[in-house]
Structure formats: C-alpha cells, structure tokens
Residue, then its C-alpha position, 0 to 999 in steps of 0.5 A: x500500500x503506497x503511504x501518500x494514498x494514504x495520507x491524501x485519503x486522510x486529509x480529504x476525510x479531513x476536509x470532507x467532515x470539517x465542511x460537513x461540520x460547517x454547513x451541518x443542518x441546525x436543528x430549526x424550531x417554529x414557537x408555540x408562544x410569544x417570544x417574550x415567553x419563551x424567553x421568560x420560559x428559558x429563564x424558568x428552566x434555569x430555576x434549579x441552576x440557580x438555586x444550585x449556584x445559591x442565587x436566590x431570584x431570577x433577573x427581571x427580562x425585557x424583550x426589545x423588538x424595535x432596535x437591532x443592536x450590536x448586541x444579542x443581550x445584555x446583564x445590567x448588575x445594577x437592576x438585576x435585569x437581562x435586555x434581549x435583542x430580538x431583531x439581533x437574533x432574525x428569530x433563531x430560537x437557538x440563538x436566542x435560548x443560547x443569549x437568554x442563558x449567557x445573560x443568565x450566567x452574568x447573573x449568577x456572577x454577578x451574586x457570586x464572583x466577588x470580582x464581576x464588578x471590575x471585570x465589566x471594564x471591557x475596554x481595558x480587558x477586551x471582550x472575547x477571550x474575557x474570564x466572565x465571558x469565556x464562562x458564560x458562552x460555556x455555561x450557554x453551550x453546556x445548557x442550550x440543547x438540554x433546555x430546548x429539548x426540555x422546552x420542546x417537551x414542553x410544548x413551548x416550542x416545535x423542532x421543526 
C-alpha cells in the first residue's frame, strides 16, 4: 500500500467532515408562544441552576423588538435585569435560548464572583477571550440543547 494514498485519503476525510461540520443542518424550531415567553420560559428552566449556584431570584427580562443592536443581550448588575435583542437574533430560537442563558450566567456572577464588578471594564480587558465571558458562552453551550429539548417537551416550542 503506497503511504501518500494514504495520507491524501486522510486529509480529504479531513476536509470532507470539517465542511460537513460547517454547513451541518441546525436543528430549526417554529414557537408555540410569544417570544417574550419563551424567553421568560428559558429563564424558568434555569430555576434549579440557580438555586444550585445559591442565587436566590431570577433577573427581571425585557424583550426589545424595535432596535437591532450590536448586541444579542445584555446583564445590567445594577437592576438585576437581562435586555434581549430580538431583531439581533432574525428569530433563531437557538440563538436566542443560547443569549437568554449567557445573560443568565452574568447573573449568577454577578451574586457570586466577588470580582464581576471590575471585570465589566471591557475596554481595558477586551471582550472575547474575557474570564466572565469565556464562562458564560460555556455555561450557554453546556445548557442550550438540554433546555430546548426540555422546552420542546414542553410544548413551548416545535423542532421543526
């Protein structure tokens, strides 16, 4: 068997499942509510997270409908309140699941991390690679399949 086959073969599986993963079907779903409760049920689902990270009460929600804005969310610390972007997220219920549950990490930072109030100076830290940051798109990638398996289950929403 001659070895730059091989190699060759290896590299174009390579190449073939990294595209595959790119442009892989998401899972799509069609809401059985109003977005402003869906986000609210998103938030519900948190509830034993919460109360396992010692967080005693949810954030309050806003939806906003009318500005598309740079960002998908927002966590305000001083009013204990979570703004999500509806127009930011063209309606993908994934993507706003995902945004409702980094919002809701920032939350229980901001009751737990002794530091979160100096580490709200973006500016001088950055955005991305952020400690605070880093933490909630991981809890949002832990949670998001599990919470909208849940939300289907409960009827809230419909994979399509």
């Amino acid at each position: 068997m001659n070895p730059d086959w091989l190699l060759y073969f290896s590299i174009l599986c390579f190449i073939v499942a990294f595209v595959a993963y790119l442009f892989g079907s998401e899972d799509t779903y069609k809401l059985n509510t109003s977005y402003v409760q869906f986000c609210r049920e998103v938030m519900k689902w948190t509830g034993p997270i919460l109360v396992a990270h010692g967080v005693k009460y949810y954030p309050s929600i806003t939806v906003r409908y009318n500005k598309k804005s740079p960002k998908m969310g927002v966590y305000i610390p001083s009013t204990n309140s979570i703004v999500i972007y509806l127009k930011s997220h063209e309606g993908n219920l994934s993507e706003i699941c995902s945004t409702v549950l980094h919002e809701i990490k920032h939350h229980i930072q901001s009751k737990k991390d002794p530091e979160f109030r100096k580490l709200l100076n973006y500016n001088k830290y950055g955005y991305y690679n952020y400690r605070i940051e880093r933490e909630a798109r991981d809890f949002e990638n832990t949670y998001s399949k599990q919470c909208l398996s849940d939300l289907c289950k409960m009827g809230i929403i419909v994979k399509k």
